[in-house]
Rosetta silent file (secondary structure, phi, psi, omega in degrees, C-alpha in Angstrom):
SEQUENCE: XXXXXXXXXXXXXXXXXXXXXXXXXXXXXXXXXXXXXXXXXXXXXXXXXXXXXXXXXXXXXXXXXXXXXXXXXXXXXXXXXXXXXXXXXXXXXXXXXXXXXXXXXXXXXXXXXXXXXXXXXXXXXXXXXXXXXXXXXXXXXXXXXXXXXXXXXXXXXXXXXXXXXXXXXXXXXXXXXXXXXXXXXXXXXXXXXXXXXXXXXXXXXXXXXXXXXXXXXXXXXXXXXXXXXXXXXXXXXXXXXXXXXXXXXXXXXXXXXXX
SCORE:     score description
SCORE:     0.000 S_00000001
   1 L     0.000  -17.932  178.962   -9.886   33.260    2.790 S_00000001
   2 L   -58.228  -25.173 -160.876   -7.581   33.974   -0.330 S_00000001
   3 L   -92.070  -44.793 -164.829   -6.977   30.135   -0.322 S_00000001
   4 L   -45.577  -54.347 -161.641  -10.820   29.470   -0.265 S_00000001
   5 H   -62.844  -77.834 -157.168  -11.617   30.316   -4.312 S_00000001
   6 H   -78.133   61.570   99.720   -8.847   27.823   -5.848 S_00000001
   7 H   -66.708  -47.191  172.141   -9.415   25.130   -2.786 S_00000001
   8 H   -50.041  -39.874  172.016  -13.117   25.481   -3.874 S_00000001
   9 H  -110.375   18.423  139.372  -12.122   24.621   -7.341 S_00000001
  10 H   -62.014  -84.293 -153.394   -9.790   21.383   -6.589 S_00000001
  11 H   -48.767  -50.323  171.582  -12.428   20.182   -4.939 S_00000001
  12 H   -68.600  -73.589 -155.909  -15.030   20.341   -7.847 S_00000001
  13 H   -47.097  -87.099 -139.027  -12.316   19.073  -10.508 S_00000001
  14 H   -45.977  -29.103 -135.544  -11.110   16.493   -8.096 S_00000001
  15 H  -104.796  -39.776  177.676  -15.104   15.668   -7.510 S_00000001
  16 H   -50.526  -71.797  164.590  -15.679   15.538  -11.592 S_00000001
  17 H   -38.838  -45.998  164.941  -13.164   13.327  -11.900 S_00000001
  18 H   -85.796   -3.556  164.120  -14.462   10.842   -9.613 S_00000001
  19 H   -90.531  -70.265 -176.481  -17.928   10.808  -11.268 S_00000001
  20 H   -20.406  -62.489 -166.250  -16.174   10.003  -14.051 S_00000001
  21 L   -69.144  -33.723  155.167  -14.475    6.965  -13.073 S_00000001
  22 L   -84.531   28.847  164.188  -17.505    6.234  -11.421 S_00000001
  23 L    26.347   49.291 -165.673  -19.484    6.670  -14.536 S_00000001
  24 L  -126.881  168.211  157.330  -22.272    8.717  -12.231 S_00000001
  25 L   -82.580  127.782  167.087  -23.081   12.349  -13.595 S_00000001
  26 L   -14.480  133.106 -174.394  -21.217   15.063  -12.318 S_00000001
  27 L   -90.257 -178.490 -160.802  -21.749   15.722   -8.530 S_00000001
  28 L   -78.501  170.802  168.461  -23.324   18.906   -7.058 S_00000001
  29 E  -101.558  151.717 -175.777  -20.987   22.233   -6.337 S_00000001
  30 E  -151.088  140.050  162.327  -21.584   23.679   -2.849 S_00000001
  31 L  -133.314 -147.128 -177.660  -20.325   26.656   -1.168 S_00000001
  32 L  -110.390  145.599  141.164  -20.846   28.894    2.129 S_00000001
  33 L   -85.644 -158.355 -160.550  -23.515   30.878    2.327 S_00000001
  34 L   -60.070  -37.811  179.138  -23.500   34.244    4.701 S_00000001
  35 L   -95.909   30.825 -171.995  -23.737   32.214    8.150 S_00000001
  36 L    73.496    7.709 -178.853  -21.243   29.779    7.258 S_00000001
  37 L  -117.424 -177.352 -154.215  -23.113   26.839    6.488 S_00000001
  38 L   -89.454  144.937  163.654  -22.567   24.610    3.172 S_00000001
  39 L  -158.945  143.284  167.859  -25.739   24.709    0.043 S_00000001
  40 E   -56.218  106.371  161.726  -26.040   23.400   -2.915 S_00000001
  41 E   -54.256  -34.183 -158.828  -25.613   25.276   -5.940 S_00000001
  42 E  -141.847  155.174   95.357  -25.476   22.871   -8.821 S_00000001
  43 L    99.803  148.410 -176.826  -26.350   19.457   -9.686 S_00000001
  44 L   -78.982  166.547 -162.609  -27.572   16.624   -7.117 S_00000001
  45 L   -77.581  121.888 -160.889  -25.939   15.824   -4.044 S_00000001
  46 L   -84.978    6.880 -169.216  -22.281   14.812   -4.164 S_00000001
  47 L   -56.605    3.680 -176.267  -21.817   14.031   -0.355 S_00000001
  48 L   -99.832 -177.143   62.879  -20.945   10.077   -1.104 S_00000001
  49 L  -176.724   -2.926 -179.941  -17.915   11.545   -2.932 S_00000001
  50 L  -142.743   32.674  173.564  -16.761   13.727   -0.239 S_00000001
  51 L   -74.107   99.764  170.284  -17.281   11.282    2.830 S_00000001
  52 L   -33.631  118.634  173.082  -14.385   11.970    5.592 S_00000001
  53 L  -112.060  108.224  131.164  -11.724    9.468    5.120 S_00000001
  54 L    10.018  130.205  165.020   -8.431    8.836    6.684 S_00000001
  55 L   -78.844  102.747 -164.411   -5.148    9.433    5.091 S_00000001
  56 L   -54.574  124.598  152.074   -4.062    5.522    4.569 S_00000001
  57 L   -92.704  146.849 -158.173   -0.910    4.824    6.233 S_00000001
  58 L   -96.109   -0.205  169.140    1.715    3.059    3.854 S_00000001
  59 L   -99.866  -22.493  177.617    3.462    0.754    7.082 S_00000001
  60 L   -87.237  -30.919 -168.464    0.064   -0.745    7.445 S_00000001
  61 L   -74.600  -24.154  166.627   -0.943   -1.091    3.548 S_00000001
  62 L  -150.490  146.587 -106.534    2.123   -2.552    2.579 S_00000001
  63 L  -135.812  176.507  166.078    4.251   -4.390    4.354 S_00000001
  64 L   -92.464 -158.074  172.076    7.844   -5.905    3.637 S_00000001
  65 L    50.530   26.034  178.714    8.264   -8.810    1.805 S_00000001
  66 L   -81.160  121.676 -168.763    5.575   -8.392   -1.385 S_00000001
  67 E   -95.603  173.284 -165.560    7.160  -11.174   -3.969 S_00000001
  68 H   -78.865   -9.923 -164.967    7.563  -10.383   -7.517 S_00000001
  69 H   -77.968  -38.172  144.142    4.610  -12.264   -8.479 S_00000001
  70 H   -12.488  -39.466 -172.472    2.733   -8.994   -7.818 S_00000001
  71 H   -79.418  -33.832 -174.602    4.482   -7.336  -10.898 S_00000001
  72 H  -115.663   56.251  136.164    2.648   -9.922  -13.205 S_00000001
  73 H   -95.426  -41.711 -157.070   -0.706   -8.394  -12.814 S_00000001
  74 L   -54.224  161.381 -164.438    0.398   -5.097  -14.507 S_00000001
  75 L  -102.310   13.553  172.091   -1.440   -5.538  -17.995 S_00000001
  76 L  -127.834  -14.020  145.459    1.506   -4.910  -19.875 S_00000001
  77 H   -20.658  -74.752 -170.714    3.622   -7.698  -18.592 S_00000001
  78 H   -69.756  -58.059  179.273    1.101  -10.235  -18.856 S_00000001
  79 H   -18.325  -69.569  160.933    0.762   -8.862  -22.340 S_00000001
  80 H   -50.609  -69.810  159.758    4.579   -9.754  -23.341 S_00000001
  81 H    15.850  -87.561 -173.127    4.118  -12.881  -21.323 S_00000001
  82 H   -62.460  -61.204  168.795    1.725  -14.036  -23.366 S_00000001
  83 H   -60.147  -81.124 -139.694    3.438  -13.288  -26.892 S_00000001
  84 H   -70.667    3.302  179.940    6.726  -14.630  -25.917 S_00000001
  85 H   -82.111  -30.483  173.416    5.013  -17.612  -24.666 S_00000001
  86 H  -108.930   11.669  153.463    3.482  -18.790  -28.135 S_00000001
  87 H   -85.462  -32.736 -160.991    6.617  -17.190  -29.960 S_00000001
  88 L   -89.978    4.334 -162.453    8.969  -19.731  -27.439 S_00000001
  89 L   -63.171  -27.906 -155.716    5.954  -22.713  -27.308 S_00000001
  90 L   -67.762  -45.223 -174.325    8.126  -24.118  -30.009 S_00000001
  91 L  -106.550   21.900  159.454   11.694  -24.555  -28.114 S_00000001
  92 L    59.721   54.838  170.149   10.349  -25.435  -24.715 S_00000001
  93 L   -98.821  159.100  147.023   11.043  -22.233  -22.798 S_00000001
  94 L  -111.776  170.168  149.457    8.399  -21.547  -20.297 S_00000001
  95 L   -66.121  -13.315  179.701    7.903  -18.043  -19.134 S_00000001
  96 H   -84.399  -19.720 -177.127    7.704  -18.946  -15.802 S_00000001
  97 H  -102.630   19.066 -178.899   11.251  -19.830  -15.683 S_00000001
  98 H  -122.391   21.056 -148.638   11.989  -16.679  -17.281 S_00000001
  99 L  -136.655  107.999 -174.043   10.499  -14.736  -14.654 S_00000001
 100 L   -72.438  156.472 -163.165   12.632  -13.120  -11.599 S_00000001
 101 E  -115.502   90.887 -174.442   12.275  -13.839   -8.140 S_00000001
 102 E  -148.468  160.368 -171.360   12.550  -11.108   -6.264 S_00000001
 103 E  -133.629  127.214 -177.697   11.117   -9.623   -2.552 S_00000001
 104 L   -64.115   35.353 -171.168   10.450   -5.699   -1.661 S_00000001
 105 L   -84.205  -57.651 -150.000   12.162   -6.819    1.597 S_00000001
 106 L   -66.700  -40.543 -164.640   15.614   -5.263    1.098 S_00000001
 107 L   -99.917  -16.286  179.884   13.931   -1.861    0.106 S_00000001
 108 L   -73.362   65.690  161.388   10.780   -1.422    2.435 S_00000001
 109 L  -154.850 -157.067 -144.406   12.284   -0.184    5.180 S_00000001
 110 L  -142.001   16.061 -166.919   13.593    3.502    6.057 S_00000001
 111 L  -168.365  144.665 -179.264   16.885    2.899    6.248 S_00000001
 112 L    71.003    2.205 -175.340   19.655    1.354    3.992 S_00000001
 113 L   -72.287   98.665  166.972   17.551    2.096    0.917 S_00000001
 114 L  -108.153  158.556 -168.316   20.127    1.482   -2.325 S_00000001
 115 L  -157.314   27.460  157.994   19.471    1.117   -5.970 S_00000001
 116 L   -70.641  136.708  149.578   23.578    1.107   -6.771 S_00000001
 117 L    91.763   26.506 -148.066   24.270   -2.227   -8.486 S_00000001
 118 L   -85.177    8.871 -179.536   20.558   -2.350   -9.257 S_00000001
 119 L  -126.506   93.963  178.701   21.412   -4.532  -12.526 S_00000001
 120 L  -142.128 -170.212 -167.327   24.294   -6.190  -12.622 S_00000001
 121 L  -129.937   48.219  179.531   25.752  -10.064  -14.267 S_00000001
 122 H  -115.687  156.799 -158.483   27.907  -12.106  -12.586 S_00000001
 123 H    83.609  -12.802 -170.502   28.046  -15.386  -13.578 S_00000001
 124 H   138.698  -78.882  163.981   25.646  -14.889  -16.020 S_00000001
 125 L   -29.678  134.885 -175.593   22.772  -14.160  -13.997 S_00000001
 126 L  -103.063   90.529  145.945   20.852  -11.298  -13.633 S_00000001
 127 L   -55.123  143.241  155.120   20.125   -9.856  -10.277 S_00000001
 128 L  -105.060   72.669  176.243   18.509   -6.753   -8.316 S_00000001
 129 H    62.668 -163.671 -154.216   20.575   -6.308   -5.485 S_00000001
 130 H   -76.450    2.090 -177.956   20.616   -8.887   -2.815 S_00000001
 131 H  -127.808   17.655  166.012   17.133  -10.568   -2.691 S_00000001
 132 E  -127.056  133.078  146.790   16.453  -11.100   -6.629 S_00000001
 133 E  -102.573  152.575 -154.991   17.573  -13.458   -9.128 S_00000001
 134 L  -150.094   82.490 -165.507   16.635  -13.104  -12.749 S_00000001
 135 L   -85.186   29.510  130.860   17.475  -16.467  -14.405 S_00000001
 136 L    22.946  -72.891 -145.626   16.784  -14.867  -17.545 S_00000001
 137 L  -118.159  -23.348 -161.289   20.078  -15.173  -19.174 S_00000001
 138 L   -41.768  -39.739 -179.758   21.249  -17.835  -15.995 S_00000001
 139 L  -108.499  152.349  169.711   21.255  -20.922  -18.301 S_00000001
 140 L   -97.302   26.497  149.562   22.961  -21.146  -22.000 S_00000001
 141 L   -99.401  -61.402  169.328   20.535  -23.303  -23.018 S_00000001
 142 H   -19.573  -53.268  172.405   17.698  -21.066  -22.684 S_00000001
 143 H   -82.748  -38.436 -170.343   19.753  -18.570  -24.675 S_00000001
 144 H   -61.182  -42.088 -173.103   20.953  -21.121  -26.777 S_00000001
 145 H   -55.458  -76.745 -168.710   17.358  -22.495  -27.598 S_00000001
 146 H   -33.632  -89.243  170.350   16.094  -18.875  -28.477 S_00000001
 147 H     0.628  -62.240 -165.205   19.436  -17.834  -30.534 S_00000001
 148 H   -78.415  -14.002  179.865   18.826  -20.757  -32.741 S_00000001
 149 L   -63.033 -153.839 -177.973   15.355  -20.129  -33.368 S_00000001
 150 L  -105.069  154.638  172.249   14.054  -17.390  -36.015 S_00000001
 151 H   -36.820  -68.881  166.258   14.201  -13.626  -35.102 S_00000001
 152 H    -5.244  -41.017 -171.073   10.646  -14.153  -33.710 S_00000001
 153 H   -87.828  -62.825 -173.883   11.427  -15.975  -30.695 S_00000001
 154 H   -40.055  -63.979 -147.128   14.643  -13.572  -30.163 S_00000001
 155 H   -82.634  -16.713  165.235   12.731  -10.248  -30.333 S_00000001
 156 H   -66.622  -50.490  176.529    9.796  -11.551  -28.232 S_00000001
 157 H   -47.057  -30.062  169.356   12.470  -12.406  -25.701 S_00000001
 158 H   -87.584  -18.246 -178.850   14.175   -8.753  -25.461 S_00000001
 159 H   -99.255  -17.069  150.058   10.611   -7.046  -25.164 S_00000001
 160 H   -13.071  -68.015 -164.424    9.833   -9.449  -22.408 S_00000001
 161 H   -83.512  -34.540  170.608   12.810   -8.627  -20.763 S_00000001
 162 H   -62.905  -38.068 -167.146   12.529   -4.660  -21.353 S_00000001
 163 H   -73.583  -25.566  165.191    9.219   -4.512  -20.320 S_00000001
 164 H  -111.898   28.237  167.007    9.731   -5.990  -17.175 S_00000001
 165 H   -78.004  -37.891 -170.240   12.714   -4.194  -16.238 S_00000001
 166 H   -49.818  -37.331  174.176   10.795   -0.999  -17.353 S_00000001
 167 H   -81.360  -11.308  141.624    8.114   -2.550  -14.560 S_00000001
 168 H   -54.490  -51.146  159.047   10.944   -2.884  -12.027 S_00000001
 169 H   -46.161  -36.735 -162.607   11.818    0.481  -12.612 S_00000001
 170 L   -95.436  -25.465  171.650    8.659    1.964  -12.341 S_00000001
 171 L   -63.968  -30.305 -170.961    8.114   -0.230   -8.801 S_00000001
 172 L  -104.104   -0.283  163.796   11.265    0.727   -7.680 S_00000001
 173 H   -90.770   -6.133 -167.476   10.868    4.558   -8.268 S_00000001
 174 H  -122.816  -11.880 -173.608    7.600    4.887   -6.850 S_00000001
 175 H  -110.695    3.298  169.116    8.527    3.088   -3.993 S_00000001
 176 H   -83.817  -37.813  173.666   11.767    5.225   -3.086 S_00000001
 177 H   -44.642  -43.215 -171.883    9.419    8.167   -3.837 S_00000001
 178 H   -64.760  -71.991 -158.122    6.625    6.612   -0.928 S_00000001
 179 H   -54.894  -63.882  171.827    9.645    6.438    1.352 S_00000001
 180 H   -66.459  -51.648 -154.796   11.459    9.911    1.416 S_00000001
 181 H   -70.212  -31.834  167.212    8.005   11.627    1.652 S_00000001
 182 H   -12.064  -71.345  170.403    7.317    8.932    4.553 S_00000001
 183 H   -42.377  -66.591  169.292   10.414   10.456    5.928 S_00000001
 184 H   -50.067  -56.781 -172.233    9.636   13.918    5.108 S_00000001
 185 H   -70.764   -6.122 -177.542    6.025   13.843    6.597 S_00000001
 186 H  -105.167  -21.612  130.428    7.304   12.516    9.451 S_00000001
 187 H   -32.613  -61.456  177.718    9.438   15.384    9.979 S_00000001
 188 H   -70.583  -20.398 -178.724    7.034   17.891    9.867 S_00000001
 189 H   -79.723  -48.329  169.830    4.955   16.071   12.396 S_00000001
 190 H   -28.093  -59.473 -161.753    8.108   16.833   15.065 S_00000001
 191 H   -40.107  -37.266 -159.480    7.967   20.077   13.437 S_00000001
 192 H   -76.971  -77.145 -174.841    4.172   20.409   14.208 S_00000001
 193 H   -28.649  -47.490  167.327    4.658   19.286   18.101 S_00000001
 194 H   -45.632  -49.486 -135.171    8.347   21.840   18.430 S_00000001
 195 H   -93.684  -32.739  173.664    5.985   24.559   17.279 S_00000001
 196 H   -80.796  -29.298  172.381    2.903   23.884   19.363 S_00000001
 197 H   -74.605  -44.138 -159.164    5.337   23.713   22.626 S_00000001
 198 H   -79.789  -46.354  156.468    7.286   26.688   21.422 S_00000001
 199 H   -33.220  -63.558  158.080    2.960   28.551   21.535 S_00000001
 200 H   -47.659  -62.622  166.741    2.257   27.097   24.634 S_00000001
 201 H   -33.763  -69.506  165.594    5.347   28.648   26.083 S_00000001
 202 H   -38.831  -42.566 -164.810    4.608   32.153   24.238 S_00000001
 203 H   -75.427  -24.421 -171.629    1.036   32.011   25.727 S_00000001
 204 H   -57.822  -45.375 -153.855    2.709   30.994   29.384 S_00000001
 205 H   -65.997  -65.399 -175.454    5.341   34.280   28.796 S_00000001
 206 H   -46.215  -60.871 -167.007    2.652   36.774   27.465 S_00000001
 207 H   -76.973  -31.681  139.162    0.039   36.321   30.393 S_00000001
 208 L   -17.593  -15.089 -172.942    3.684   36.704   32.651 S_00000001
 209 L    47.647   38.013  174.941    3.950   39.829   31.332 S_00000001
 210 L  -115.297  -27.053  167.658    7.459   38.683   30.147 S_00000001
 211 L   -93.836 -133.771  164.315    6.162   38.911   26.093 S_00000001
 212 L  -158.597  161.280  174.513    3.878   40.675   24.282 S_00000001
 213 H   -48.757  -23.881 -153.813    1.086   39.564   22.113 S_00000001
 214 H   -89.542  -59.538  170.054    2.773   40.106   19.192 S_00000001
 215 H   -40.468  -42.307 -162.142    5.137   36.783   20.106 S_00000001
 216 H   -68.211  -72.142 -162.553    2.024   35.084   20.571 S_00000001
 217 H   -55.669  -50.659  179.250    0.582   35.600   17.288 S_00000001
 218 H   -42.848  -27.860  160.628    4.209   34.882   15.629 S_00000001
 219 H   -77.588  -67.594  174.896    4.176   31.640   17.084 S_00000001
 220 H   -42.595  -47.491  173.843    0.673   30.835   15.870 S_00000001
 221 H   -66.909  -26.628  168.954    1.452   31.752   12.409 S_00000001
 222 H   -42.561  -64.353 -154.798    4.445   29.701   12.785 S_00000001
 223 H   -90.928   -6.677  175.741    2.687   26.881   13.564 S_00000001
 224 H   -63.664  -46.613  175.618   -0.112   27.222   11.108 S_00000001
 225 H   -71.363  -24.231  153.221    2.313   26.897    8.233 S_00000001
 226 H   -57.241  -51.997  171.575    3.781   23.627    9.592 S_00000001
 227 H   -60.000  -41.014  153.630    0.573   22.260   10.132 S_00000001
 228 H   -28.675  -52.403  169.733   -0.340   23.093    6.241 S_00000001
 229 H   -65.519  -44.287 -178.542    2.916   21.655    5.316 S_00000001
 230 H   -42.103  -56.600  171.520    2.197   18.784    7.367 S_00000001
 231 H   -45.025  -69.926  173.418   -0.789   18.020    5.886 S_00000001
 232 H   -67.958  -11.297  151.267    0.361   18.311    2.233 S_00000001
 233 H  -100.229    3.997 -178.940    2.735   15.809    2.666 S_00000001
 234 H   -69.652  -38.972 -176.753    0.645   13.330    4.458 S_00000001
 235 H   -46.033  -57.700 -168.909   -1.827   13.919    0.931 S_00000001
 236 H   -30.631  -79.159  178.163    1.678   13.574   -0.925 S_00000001
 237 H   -13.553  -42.702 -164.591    1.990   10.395    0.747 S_00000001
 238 H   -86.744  -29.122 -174.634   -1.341    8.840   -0.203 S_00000001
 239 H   -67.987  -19.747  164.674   -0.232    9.915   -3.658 S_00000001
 240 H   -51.249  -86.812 -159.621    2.836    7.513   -3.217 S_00000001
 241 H   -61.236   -8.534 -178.913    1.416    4.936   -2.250 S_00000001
 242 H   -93.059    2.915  170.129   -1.236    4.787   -4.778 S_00000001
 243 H   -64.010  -60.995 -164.451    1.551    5.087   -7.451 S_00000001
 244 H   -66.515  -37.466  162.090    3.525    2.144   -6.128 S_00000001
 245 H   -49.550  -26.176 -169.543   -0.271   -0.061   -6.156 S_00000001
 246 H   -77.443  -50.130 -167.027   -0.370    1.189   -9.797 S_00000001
 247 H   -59.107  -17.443 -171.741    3.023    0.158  -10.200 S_00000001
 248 L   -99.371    7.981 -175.728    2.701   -3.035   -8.670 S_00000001
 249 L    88.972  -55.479 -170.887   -0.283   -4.303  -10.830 S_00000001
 250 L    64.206  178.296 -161.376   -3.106   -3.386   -8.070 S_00000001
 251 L   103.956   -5.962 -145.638   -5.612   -5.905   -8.020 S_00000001
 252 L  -140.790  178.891 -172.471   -4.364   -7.273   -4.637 S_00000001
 253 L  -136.665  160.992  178.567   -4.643   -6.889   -0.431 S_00000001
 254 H   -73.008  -43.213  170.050   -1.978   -7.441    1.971 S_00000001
 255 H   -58.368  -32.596  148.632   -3.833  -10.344    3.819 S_00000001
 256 H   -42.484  -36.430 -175.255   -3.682  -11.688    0.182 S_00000001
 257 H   -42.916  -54.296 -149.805    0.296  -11.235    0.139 S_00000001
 258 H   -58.469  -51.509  -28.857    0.237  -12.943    3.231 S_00000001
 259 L  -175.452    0.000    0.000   -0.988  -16.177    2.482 S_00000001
């Protein structure tokens, strides 16, 4: 019950927050009364805003193989895009052929995840480990056009290229982040099952007259704090993945990918 007061008040914030974005008026506050049931306190009724949901799992919502073309929704991309495309109209670059080719294949998976090497040159070329090419820099004409042009051209061309490493970065940090909690939460669910076996067993001993009650409860508290961790990383989890849609541009569905 100690937990109840600041649980009580997530829950309103978190509830606030979501009227916002959904440009609605603040939703109602509710608590227990004396027999346990829920009444309103405040404010009209927020129950669309607290409608039992699922935690989304992240092996169904995304998938391997999500191409780079994903990356040029984010709004800051398309931004650069767009300026180096009228500073470069002049020396017959496009942007599309400035634009890496790359597939979340290598890293969506649970195993093998590296981000050694995750820049490197040879040849020229720019690459992100074994399933991107970045012909960027690939031809010396490209750089050669640009070079000869006025600064203009040049310096549209470097924030191009920072901004969408900076948009690599932020895809490929959010999606190693999704992955070890993956990992993690998937732990704790063993954790949950050891600990629920290891209860059953206490409760088997105790009416055996081989424990005491006292096991029994020790075990229960045991497993209450697994399931709690358990729980907070499945949330963690959802928090993952909706970083890596943010990171990824959002705008998009998997059956879209697919296509």
């Amino acid at each position: 019950r100690t937990l109840l007061p600041a649980l009580a008040s997530a829950r309103a914030q978190a509830a606030n927050r979501l009227a916002l974005l959904l440009g609605e008026p603040p939703p109602d506050l509710h608590e227990l009364d004396a027999g346990g049931r829920q009444v309103v306190v405040a404010g009209l009724d927020s129950a669309p805003l607290f409608s039992a949901v699922a935690v989304p799992d992240p092996v169904e919502l995304l998938r391997p193989g999500l191409p780079s073309e994903l990356l040029r929704r984010r709004p800051d991309i398309r931004r650069a895009e767009r300026e180096l495309a009228g500073a470069t109209a002049r020396v017959g670059v496009a942007t599309a052929d400035l634009y890496p080719r790359f597939s979340l294949t290598g890293s969506f998976g649970f195993e093998g995840l590296s981000t050694s090497g995750l820049f490197t040159t040879p040849n020229g070329i720019w690459s992100i480990g074994p399933t991107v090419r970045w012909p960027i820099l690939a031809s010396g004409r490209i750089a050669a056009n640009i070079h000869a042009a006025d600064a203009r051209e040049e310096q549209a061309l470097l924030r191009y290229r920072q901004t969408v490493l900076g948009a690599f970065a932020d895809a490929e940090n959010a999606l190693v982040a999704l992955l070890r909690e993956r990992e993690r939460e998937r732990a704790f669910a063993l954790a949950v099952a050891a600990h629920q076996n290891a209860l059953a067993l206490a409760k088997e001993r105790q009416s055996g007259g081989v424990d005491d009650y006292q096991t029994v409860l020790r075990e229960e508290l045991a497993l209450f704090t697994v399931q709690d961790d358990h729980q907070l990383s499945r949330l963690a989890v959802a928090d993952d993945l909706v970083a890596l849609a943010k990171a990824l541009g959002g705008g998009w569905q998997v059956d879209e990918v697919e296509k």
